[in-house]
DSSP file (Angstrom, degrees, kcal/mol; ACC not computed):
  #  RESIDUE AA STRUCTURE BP1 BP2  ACC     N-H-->O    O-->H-N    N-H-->O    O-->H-N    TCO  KAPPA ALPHA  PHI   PSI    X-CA   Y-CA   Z-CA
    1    1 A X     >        0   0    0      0, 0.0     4,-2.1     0, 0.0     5,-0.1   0.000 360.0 360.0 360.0 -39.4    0.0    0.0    0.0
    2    2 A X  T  4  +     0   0    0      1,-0.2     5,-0.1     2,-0.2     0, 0.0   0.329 360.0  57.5 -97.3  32.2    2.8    2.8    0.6
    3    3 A X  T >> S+     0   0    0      3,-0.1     4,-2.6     2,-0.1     3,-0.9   0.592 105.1  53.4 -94.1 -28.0    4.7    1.9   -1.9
    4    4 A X  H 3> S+     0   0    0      1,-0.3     4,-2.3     2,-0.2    -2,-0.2   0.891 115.0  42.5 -22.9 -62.6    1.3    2.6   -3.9
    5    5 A X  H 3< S+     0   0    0     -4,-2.1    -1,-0.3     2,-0.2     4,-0.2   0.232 106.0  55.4 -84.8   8.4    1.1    6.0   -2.4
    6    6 A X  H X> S+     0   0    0     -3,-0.9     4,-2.2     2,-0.1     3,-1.7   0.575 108.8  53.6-110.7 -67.2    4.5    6.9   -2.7
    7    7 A X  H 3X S+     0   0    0     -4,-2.6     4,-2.2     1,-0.3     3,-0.3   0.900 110.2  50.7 -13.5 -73.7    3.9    6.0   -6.7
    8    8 A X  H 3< S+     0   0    0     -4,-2.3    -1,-0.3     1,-0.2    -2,-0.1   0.639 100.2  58.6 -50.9 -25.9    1.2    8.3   -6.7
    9    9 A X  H X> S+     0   0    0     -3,-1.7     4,-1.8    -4,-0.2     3,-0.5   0.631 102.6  53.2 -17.9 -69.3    2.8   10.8   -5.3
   10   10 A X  H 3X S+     0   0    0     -4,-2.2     4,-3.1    -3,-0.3    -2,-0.2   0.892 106.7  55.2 -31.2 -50.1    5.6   11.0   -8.1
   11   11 A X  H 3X S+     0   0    0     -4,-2.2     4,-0.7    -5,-0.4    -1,-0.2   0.475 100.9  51.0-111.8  11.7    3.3   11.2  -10.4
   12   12 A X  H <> S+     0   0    0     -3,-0.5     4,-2.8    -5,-0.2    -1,-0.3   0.768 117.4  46.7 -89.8 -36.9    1.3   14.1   -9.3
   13   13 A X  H  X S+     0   0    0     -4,-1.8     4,-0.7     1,-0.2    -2,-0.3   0.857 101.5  54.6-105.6  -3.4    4.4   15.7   -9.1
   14   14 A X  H  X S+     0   0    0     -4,-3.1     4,-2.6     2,-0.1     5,-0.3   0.983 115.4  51.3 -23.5 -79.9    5.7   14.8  -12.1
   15   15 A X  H >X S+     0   0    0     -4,-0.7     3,-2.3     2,-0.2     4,-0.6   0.725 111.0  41.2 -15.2 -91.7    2.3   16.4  -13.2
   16   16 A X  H >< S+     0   0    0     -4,-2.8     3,-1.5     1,-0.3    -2,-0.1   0.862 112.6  54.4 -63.5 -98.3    2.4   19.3  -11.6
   17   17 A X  H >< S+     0   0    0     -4,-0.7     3,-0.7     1,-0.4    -1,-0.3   0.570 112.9  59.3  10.4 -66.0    7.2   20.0  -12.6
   18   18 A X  H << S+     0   0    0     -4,-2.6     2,-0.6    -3,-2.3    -1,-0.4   0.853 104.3  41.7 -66.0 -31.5    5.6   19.5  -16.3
   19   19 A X  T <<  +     0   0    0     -3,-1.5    -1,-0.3    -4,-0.6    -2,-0.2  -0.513  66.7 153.4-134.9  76.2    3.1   22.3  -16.3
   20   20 A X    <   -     0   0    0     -3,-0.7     2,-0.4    -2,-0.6    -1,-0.2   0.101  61.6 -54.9 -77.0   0.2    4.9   25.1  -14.8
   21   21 A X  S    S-     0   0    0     -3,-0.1     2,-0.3     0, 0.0    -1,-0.1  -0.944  75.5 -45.8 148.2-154.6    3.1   28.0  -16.4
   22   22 A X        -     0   0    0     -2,-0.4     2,-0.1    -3,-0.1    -3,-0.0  -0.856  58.2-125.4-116.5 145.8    2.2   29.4  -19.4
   23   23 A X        -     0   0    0     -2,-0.3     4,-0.5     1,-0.1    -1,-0.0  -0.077  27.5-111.2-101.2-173.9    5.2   29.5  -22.3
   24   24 A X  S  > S+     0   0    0      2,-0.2     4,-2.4     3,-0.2     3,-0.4   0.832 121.0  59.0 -98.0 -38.4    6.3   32.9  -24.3
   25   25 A X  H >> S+     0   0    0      2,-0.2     4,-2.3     1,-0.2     3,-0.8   0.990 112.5  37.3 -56.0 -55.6    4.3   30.7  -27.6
   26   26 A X  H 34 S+     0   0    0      1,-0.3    -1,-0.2     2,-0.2    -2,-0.2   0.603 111.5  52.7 -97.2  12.7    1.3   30.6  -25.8
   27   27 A X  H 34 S+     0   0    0     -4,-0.5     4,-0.5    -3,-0.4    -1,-0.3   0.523 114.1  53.8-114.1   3.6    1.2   34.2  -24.0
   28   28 A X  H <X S+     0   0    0     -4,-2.4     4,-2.3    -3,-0.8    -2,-0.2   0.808 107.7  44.9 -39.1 -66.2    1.8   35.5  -27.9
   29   29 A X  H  X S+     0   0    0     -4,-2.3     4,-1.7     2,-0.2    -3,-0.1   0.629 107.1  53.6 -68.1 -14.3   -0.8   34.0  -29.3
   30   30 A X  H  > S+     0   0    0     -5,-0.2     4,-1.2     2,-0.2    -1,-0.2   0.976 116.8  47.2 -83.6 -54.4   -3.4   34.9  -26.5
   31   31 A X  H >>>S+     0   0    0     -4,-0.5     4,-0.6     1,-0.2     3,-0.5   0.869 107.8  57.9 -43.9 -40.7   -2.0   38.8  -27.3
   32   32 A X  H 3X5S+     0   0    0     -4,-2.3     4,-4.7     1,-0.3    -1,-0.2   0.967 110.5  36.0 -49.7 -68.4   -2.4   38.1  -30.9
   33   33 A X  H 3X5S+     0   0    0     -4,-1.7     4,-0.7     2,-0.3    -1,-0.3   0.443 113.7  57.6 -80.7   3.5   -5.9   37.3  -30.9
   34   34 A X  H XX5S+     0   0    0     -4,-1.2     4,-1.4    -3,-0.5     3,-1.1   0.845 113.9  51.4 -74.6 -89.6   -6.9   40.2  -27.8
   35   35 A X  H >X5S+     0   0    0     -4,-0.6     4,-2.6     2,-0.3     3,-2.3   0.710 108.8  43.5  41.7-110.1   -5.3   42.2  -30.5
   36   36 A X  H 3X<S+     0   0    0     -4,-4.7     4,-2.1    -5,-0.5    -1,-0.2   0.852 110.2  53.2 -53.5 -46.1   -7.2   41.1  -33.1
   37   37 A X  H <X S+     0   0    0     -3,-1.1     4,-0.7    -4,-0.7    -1,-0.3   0.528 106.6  50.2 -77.2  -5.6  -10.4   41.2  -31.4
   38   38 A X  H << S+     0   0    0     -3,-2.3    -2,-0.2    -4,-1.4    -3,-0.2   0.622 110.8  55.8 -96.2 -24.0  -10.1   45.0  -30.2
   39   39 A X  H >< S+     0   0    0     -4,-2.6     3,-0.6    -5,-0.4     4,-0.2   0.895 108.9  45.7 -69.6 -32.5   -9.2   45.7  -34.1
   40   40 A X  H 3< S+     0   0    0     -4,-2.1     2,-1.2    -5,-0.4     3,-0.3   0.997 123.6  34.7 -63.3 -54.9  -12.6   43.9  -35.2
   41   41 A X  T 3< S+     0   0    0     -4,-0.7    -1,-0.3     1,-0.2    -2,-0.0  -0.784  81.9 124.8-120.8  86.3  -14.7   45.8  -32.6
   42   42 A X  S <  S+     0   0    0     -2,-1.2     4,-0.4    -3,-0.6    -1,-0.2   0.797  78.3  41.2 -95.0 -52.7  -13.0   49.1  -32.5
   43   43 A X  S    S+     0   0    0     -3,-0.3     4,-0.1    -4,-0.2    -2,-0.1   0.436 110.9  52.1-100.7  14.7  -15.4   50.9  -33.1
   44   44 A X  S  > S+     0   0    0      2,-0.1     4,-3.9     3,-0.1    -1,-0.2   0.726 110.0  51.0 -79.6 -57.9  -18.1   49.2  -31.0
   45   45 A X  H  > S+     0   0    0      1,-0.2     4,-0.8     2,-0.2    -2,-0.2   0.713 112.3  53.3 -76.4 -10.2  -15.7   49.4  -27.6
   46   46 A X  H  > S+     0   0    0     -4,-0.4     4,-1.8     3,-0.1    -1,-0.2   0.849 112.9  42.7 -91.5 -11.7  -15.4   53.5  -28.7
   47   47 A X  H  4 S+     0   0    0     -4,-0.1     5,-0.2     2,-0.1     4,-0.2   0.968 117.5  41.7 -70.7 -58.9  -19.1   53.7  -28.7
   48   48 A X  H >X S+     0   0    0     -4,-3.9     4,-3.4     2,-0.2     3,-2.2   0.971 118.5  47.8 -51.3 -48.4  -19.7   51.7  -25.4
   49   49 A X  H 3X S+     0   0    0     -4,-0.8     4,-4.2     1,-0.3     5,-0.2   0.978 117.9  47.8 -53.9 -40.7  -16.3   53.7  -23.2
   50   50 A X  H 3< S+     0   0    0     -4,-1.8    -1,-0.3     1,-0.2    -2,-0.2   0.380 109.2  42.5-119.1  48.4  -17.8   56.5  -24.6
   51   51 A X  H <> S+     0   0    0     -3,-2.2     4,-0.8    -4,-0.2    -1,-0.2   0.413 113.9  62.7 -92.5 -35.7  -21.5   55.8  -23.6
   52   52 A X  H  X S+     0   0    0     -4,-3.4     4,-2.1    -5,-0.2     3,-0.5   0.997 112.5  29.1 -42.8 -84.7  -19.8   54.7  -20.2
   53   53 A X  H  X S+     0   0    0     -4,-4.2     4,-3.3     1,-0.2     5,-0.2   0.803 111.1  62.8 -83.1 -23.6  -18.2   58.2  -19.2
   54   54 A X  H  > S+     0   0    0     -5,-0.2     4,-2.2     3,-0.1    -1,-0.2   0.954 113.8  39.8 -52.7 -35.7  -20.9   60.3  -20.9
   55   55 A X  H  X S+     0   0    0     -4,-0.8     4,-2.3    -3,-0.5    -2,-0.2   0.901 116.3  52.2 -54.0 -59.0  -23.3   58.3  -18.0
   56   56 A X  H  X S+     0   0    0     -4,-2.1     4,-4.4     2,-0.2     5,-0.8   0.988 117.3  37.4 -33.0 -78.3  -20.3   58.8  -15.3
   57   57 A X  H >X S+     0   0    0     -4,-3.3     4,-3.5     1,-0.2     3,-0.7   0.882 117.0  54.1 -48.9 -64.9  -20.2   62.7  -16.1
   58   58 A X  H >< S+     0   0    0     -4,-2.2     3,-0.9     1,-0.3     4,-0.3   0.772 116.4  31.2 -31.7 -85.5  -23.8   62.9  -16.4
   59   59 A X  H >< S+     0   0    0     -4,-2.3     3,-0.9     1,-0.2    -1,-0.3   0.690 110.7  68.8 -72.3 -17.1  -25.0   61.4  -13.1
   60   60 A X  H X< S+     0   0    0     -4,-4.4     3,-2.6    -3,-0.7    -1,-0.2   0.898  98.4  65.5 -37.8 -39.7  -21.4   62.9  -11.1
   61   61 A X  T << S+     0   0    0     -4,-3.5    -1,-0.2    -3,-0.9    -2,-0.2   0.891  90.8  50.6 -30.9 -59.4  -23.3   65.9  -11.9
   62   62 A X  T <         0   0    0     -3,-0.9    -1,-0.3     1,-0.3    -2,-0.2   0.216 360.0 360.0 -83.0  15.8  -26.1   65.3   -9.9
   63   63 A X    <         0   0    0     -3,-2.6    -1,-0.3    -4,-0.0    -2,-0.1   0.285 360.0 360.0 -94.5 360.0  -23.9   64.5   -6.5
């Protein structure tokens, strides 16, 4: 039985040693496509920010 658990034990942390964070490849590609998706809806996110702070100023007003 502990030699069971000692097995098991390896191999979690084997697991865990293999998947030490996220690699330069795959924190590129996530930028790419953030990126890419603010380029599609550019002018959708300038409408909403500035539907946002006209609403902000607006009701600050009334404080």
């Amino acid at each position: 039985m502990r030699h069971w658990i000692r097995w098991q034990a390896l191999r979690v942390r084997n697991v865990l040693q293999e998947q030490k964070g996220i690699t330069v490849i795959e924190l590129i590609l996530i930028l790419v496509v953030v990126i890419g998706l603010i380029i599609i809806f550019k002018s959708q996110l300038t409408s909403l920010v500035q539907s946002i702070f006209s609403k902000i100023t607006s009701e600050s007003a009334g404080i």
